[in-house]
C-alpha positions as CSV (number, residue, x, y, z in Angstrom):
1,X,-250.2,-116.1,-131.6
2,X,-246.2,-116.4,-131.7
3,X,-244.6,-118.9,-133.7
4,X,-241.0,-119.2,-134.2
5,X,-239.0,-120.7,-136.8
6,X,-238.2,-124.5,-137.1
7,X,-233.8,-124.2,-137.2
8,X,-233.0,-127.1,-139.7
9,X,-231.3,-128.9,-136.4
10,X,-235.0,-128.9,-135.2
11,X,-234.4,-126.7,-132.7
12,X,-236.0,-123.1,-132.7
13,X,-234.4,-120.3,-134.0
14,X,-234.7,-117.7,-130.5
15,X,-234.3,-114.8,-133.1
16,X,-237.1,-115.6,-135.6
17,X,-240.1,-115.1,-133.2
18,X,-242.4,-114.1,-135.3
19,X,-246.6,-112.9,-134.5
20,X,-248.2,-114.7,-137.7
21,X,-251.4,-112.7,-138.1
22,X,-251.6,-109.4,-136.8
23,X,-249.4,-107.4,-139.4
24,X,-246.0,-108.7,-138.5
25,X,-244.6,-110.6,-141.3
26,X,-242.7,-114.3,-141.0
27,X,-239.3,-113.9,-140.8
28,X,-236.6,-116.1,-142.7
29,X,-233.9,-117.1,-141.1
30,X,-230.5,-115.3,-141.8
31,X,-228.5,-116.9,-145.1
32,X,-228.0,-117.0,-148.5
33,X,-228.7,-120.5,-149.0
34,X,-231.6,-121.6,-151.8
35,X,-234.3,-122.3,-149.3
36,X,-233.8,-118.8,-147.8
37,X,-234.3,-116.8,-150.9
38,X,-236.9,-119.1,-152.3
39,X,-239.0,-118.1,-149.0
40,X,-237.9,-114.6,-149.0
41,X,-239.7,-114.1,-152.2
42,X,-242.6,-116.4,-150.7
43,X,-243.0,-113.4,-148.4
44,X,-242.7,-110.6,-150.5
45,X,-245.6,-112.3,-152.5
46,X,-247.7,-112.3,-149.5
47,X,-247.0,-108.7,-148.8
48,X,-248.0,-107.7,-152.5
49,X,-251.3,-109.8,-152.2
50,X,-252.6,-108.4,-148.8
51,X,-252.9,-105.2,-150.9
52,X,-255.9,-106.6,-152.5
53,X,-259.1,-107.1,-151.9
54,X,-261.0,-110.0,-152.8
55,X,-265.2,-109.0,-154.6
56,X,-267.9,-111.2,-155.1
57,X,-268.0,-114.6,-155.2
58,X,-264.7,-114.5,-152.5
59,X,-266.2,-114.6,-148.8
60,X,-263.2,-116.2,-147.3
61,X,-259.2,-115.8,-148.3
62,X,-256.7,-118.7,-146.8
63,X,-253.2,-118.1,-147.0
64,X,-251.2,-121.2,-145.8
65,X,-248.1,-119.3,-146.4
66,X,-249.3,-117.5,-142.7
67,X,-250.8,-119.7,-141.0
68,X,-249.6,-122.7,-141.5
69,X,-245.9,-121.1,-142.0
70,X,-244.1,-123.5,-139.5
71,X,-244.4,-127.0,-141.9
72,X,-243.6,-125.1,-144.7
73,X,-240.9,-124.1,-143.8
74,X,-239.8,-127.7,-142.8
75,X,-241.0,-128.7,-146.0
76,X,-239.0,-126.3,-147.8
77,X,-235.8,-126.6,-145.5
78,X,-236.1,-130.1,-146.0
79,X,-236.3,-130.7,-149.5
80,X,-235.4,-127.0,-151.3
81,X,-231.6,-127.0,-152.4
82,X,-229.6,-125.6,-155.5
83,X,-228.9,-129.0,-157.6
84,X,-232.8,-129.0,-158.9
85,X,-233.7,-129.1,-162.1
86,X,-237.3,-129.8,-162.7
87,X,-240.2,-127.5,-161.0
88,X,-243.3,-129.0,-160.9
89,X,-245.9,-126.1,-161.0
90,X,-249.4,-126.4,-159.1
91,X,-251.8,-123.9,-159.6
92,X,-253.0,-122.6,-155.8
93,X,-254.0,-124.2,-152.8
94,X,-256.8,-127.1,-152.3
95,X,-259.5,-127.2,-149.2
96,X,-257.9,-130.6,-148.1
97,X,-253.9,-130.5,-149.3
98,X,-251.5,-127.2,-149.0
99,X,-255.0,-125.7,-146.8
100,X,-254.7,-128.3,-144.1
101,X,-250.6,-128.5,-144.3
102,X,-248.6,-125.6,-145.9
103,X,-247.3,-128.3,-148.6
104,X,-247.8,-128.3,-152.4
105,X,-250.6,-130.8,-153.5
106,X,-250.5,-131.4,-149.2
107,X,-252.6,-134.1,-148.7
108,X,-252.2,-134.7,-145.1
109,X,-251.0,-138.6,-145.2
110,X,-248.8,-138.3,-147.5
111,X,-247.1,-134.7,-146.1
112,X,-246.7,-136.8,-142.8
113,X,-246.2,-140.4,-143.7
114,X,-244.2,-140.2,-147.2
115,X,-242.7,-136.6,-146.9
116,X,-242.5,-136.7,-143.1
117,X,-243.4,-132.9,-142.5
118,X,-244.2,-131.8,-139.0
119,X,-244.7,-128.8,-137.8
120,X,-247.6,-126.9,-136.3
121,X,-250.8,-125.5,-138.0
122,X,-252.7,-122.3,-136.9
123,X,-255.6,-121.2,-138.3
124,X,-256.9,-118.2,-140.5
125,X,-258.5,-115.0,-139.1
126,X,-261.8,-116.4,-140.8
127,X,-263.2,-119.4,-142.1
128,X,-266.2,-120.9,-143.6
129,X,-267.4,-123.7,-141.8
130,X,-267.1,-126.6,-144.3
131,X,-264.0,-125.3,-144.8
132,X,-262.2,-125.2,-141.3
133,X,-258.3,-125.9,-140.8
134,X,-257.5,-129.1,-138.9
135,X,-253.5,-129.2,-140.1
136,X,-252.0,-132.8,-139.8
137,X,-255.3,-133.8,-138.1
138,X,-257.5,-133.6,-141.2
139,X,-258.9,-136.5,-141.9
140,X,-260.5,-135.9,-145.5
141,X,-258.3,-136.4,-148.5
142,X,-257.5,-134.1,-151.2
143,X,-257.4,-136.2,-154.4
144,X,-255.0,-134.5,-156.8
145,X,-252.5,-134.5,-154.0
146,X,-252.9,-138.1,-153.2
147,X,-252.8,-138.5,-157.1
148,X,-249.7,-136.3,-157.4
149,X,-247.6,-137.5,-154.3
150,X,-248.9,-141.6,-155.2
151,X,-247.5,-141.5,-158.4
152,X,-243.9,-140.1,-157.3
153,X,-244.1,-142.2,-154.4
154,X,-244.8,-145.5,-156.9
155,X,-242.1,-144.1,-159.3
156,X,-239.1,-143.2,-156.6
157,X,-239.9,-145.3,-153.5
158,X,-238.2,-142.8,-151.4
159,X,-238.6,-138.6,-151.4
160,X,-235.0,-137.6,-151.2
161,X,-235.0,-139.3,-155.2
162,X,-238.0,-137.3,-156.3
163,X,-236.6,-134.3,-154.6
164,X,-232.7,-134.8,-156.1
165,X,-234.2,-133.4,-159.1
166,X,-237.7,-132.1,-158.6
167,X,-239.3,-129.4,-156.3
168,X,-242.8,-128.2,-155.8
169,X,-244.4,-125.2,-156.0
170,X,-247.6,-123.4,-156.5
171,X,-248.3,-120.1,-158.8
172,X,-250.5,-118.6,-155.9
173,X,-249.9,-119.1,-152.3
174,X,-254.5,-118.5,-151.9
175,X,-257.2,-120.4,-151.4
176,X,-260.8,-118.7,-152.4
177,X,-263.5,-119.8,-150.6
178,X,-267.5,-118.8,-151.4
179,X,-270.2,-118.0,-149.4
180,X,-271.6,-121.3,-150.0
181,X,-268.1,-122.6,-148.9
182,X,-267.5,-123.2,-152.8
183,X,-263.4,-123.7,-153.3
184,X,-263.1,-121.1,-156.1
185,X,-259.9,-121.7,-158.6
186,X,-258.3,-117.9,-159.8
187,X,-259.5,-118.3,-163.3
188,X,-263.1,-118.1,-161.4
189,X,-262.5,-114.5,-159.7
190,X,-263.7,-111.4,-161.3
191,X,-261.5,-110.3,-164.3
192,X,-259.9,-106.9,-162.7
193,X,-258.9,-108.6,-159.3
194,X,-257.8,-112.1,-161.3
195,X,-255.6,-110.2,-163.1
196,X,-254.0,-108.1,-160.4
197,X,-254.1,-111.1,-158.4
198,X,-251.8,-113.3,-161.2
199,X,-249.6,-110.2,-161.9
200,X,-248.2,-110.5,-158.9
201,X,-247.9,-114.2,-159.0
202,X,-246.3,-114.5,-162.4
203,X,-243.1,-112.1,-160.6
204,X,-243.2,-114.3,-158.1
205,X,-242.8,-117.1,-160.2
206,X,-240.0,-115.8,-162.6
207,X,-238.0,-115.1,-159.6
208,X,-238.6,-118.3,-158.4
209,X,-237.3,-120.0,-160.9
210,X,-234.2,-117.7,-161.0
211,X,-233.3,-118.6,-157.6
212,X,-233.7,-122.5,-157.9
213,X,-232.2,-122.3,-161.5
214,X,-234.4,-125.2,-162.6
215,X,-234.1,-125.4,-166.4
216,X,-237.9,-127.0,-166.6
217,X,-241.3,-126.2,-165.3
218,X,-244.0,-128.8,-165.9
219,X,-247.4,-127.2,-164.9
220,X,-249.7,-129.7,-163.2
221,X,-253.1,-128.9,-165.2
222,X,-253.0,-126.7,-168.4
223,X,-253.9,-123.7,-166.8
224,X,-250.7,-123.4,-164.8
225,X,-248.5,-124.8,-167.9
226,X,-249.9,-121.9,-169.6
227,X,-249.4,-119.4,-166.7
228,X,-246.0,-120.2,-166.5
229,X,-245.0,-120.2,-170.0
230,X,-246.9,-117.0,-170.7
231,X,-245.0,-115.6,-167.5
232,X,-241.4,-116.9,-168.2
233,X,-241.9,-115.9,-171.8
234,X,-242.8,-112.3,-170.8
235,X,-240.0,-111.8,-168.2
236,X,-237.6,-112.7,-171.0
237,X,-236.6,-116.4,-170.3
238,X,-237.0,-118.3,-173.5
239,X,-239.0,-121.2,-173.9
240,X,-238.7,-124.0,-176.2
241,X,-240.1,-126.9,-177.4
242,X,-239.6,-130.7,-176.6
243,X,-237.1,-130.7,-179.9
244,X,-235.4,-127.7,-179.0
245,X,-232.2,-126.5,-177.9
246,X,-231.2,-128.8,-174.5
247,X,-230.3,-126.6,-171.5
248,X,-232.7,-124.2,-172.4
249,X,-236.1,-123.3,-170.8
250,X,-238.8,-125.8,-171.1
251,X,-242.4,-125.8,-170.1
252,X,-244.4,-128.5,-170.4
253,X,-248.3,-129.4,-169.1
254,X,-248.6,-132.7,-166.6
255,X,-252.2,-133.8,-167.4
256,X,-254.1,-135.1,-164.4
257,X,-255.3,-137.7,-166.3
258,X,-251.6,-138.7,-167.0
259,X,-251.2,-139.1,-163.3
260,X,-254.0,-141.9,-163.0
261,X,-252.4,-143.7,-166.3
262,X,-249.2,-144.2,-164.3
263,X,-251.1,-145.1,-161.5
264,X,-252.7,-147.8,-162.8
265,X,-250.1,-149.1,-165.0
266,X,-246.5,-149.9,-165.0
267,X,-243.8,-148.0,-166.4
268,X,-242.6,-148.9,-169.9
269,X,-239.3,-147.2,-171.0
270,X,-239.9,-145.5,-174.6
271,X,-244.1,-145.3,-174.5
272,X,-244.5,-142.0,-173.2
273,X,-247.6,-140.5,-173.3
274,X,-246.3,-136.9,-173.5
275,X,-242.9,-135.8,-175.1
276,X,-241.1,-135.0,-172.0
277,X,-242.1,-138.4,-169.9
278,X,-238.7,-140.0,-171.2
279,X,-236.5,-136.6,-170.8
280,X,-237.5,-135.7,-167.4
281,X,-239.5,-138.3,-165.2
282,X,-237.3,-141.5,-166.2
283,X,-234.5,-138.6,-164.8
284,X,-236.3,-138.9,-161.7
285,X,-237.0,-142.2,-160.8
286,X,-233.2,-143.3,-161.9
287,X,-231.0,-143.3,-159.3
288,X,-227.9,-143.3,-161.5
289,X,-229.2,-140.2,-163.6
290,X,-227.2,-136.8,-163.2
291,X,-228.1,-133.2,-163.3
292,X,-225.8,-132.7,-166.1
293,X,-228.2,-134.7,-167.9
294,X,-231.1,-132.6,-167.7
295,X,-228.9,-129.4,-168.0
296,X,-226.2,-130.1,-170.3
C-alpha cells in the first residue's frame, strides 16, 4: 500500500511516496527544520528495532510509527517546533490511543476533536483479533490518554498553549500484544530482548531531546521517569534536582494519579502536589509565561 506524505500546506508531497510495509522505509520530507530531525531519528529507531525479534509471551508487534505514519506526521508537523521546553515522556503505545492514531497517549476523540489530527490509518501485517486497528474510527477509549489529554485540555483551553511549551513523546514507538491478545508493557518482555529492545530506545531518546533542546523531561508513570533519567544520565546530560541549578536538565515523574487530582479539582497556585507543578505546568497554562523562564 502507498502512502505519501501530508506537505504542511495539506497538500501531498509528489516526492515522498513511500510503500509503508514491505521493506521500504517512510521518508521525511527534505529540511532542517525540528519536526524533520525529530522524525528522522523516529525512523532510524524503527530501523534498529526491526532487527529484533520479539519471544514468548509477544505473538503480535504494532508499530504505529508504520502504519499509521500519515497522522503522525500531521501531528508532529503540527505541533513539533524549536521554542519547547518541557517533554512529556510516555512510555510505549496503548491498544486504544497511539495504536488506533499514531499520537502520544492518542485517544481517538481527543486526537480528532481537541488536537484536530487527520490523516489516514493503515493497518499492521498481523493482528490479534481483540486487538484490531480501526484509526480515527475506534470507538473504545484509552483511559490514560483521555486522562492525559483532559487534564491539559482543562488547564490550557486551547492546544497551541500546551504545545508553546510542551511536546509529547513516547520512549518506544511498540505495542506488544499476547497470544491471549494481552497488551504487554516492555518491563513484561523477556530480560535479553527487554534490554536490547530499551537500548535502542534510550539513543533514541537522548537524541531526541538534543534536537528539541527541551531542558525538562517529565515521565508520565515512574517507569519512564526512570528510563529517561537513567538514559540522559548515561549519555552525559546532567540531571538535577527540583532545587538545583535552573537551565539545567531536569527529570521529573507525572504520577497518573496526579492526573485524576487535577481532574477533579481546581487549580490552586502554591499547593503543588509534586515539586515541579509550580515550575513547569503553571508555565503552561499561562499565557503570559516565556521560555526564558523555564530556560534562563
Amino acid at each position: 500500500m502507498e502512502k505519501s506524505w501530508p506537505a504542511k500546506d495539506g497538500h501531498a508531497d509528489a516526492a515522498a511516496v513511500v510503500q509503508v510495509r514491505g521493506g521500504t522505509q517512510p521518508l521525511v520530507p527534505e529540511g532542517s527544520d525540528v519536526g524533520s530531525r525529530f522524525l528522522q531519528v523516529e525512523l532510524e529507531l524503527n530501523v534498529r528495532l526491526r532487527q529484533l525479534a520479539f519471544p514468548e509471551p509477544v505473538q503480535y508487534t504494532y508499530n504505529p510509527l508504520e502504519y499509521a505514519w500519515d497522522t503522525h506526521c500531521n501531528y508532529v508537523s503540527t505541533y513539533c517546533h524549536g521554542n519547547q521546553s518541557i517533554l512529556f515522556l510516555g512510555m510505549n503505545p496503548g491498544p486504544f490511543g497511539m495504536a488506533q492514531t499514531g499520537v502520544p497517549f492518542g485517544e481517538v476523540s481527543s486526537v480528532r476533536d481537541w488536537l484536530k489530527i487527520s490523516g489516514e490509518v493503515g493497518r499492521p501485517p498481523e493482528e490479534h483479533p481483540k486487538r484490531r486497528i480501526m484509526g480515527l474510527s475506534c470507538t473504545r477509549s484509552e483511559v490514560s490518554g483521555a486522562r492525559f489529554w483532559g487534564l491539559f485540555r482543562k488547564l490550557c483551553g486551547e492546544p497551541h498553549v500546551f504545545f508553546r511549551h510542551c511536546f509529547v513523546h513516547n520512549l518506544c514507538p511498540l505495542m506488544f500484544v499476547s497470544g491471549s491478545g494481552k497488551n504487554l508493557t516492555p518491563p513484561e518482555l523477556p530480560a535479553a530482548v527487554r534490554d536490547a529492545l530499551l537500548a535502542r530506545c534510550d539513543d533514541a531518546l537522548c537524541q531526541v531531546v538534543q534536537v528539541l533542546g527541551v531542558a525538562t523531561v517529565i515521565g508520565v508513570g515512574k517507569v519512564a521517569e526512570q528510563r529517561a533519567r537513567r538514559a540522559l544520565a548515561a549519555a552525559g546530560l546532567q540531571l538535577y534536582s527540583v532545587e538545583g541549578l535552573r537551565g539545567s536538565m531536569h527529570c521529573y515523574c507525572f504520577r497518573h494519579e496526579l492526573v485524576l487530582s487535577v481532574l477533579a479539582e481546581p487549580l490552586h497556585p502554591g499547593t503543588s502536589r509534586q515539586p515541579y507543578w509550580d515550575q513547569t505546568l503553571t508555565a503552561v497554562i499561562s499565557n503570559k509565561s516565556q521560555n526564558k523562564s523555564l530556560r534562563a
